[in-house]
C-alpha positions as CSV (number, residue, x, y, z in Angstrom):
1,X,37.0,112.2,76.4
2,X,37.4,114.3,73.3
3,X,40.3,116.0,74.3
4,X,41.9,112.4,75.2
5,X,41.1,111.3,71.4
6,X,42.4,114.6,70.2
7,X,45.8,113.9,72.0
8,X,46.4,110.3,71.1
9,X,45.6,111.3,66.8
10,X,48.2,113.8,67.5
11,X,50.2,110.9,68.8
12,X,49.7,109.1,65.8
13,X,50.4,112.0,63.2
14,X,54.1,112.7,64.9
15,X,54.4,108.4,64.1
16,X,53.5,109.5,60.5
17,X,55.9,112.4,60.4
18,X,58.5,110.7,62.0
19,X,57.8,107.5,59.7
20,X,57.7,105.4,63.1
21,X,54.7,104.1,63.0
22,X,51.6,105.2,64.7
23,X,51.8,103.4,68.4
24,X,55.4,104.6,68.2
25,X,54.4,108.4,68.3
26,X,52.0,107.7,70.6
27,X,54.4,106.9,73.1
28,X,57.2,110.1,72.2
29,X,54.0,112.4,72.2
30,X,52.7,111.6,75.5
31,X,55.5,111.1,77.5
32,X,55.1,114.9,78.2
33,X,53.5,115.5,81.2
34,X,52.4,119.0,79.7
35,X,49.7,119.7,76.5
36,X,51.9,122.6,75.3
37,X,55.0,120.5,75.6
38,X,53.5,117.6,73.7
39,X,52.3,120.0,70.6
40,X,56.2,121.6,71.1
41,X,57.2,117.9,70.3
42,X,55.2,117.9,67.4
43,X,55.8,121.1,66.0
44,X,59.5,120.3,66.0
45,X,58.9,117.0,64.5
46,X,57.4,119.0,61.3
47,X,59.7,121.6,61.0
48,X,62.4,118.9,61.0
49,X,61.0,116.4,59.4
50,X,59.0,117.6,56.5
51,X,59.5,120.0,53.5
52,X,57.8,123.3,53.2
53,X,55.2,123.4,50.8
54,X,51.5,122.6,50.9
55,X,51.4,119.5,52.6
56,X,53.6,120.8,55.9
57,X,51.4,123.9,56.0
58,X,48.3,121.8,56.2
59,X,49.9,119.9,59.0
60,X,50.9,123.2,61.0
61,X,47.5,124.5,60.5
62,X,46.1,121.3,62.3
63,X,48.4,121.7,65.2
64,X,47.6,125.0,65.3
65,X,44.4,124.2,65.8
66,X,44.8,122.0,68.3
67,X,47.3,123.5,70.5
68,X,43.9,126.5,70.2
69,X,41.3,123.9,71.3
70,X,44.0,122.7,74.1
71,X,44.3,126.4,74.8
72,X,40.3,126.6,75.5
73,X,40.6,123.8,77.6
74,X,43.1,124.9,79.7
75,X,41.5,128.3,80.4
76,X,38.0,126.3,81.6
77,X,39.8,124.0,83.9
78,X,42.2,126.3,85.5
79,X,39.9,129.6,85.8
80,X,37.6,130.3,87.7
81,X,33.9,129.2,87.7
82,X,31.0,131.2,88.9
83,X,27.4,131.0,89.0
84,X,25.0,133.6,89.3
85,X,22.4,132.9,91.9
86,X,19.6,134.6,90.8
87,X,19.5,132.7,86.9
88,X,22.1,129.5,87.7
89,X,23.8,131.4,84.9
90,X,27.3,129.6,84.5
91,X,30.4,131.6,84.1
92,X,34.0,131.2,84.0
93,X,36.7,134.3,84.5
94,X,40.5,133.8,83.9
95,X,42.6,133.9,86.7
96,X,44.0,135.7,88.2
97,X,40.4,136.6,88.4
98,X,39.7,140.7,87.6
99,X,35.6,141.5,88.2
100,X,33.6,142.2,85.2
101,X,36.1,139.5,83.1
102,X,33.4,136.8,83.2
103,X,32.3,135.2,80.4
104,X,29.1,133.0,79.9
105,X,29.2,129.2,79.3
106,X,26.8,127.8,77.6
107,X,25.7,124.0,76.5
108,X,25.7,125.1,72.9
109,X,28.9,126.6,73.7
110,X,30.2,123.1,75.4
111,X,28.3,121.2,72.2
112,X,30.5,123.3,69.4
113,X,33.8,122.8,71.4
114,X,33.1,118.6,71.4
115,X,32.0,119.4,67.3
116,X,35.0,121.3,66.6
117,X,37.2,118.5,68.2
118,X,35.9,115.7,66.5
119,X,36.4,117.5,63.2
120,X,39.7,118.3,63.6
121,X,40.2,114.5,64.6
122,X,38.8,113.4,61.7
123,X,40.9,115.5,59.4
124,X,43.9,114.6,62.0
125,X,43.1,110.9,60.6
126,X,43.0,111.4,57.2
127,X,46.4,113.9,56.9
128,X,48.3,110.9,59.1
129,X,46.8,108.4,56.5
130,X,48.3,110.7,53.7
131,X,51.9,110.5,56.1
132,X,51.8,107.0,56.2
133,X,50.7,106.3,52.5
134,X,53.3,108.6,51.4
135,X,56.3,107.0,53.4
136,X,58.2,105.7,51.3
137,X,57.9,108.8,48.9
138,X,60.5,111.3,50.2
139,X,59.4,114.6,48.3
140,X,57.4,115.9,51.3
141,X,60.6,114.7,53.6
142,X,63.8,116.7,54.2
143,X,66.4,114.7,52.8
144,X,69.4,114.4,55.7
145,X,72.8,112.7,55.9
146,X,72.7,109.2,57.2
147,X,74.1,109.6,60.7
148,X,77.4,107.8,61.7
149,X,77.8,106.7,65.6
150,X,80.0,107.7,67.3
151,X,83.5,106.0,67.8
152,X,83.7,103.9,70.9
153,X,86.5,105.4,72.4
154,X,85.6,109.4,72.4
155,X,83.0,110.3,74.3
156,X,80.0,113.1,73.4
């Protein structure tokens, strides 16, 4: 459930740095099938979309963080679980699995993971607050050409 939160404010902070509305970049974020190709999405968005400087690196250091926790939880549900019989001991091993690779999971290690989500959520929320608020006030924005379509009678 955390991870599903996680992806849809990362939906909503490509709407604020796209300046296309939240439900918009929603839609554009998940329409990748794959976690790492939904950050890509949104790592391009920022590069192209905002200036460097302070703001933009906060922003990369979110994704950052999140494509980290995605990461995580990509390595516990495609590696390999074990338990040891003699303590119920839970343990999970990357694959392809090499002996003496496992590592211990914990609850408290399952508890920080959820913690560490929802504060990166939360600070998620308040930078796409700051996108939004800020709009209409291009100095975080790269400034570009206005685009001209194409003429009707060449074709791309």
């Amino acid at each position: 459930m955390e991870i599903a939160n996680l992806e849809l404010f990362l939906g909503q902070m490509l709407g604020g740095v796209l300046m296309m509305g939240g439900n918009s970049g929603q839609i554009i974020y998940l329409s990748s099938r794959s976690a790492f190709g939904r950050i890509a999405i949104l790592e391009n968005a920022v590069e192209l979309a905002l200036v460097p400087g302070p703001h933009r690196k906060v922003i990369e250091k979110l994704v950052s963080r999140a494509k980290a926790i995605l990461q995580k939880r990509h390595d516990l549900i495609h590696g390999m679980w074990l338990q040891r019989k003699a303590t119920g001991e839970v343990l999970t091993a990357k694959l392809p699995y090499v002996a003496g690779t496992e590592v211990p999971i914990s609850e408290q290690y399952l508890t920080d993971m959820i913690r560490d989500i929802r504060n990166l959520i939360d600070e998620i929320k308040a930078q796409t607050t700051l996108l939004f608020e800020a709009a209409d006030r291009l100095e975080s924005r790269v400034k570009r050409a206005t685009p001209t379509p194409p003429a009707a009678d060449k074709t791309l």
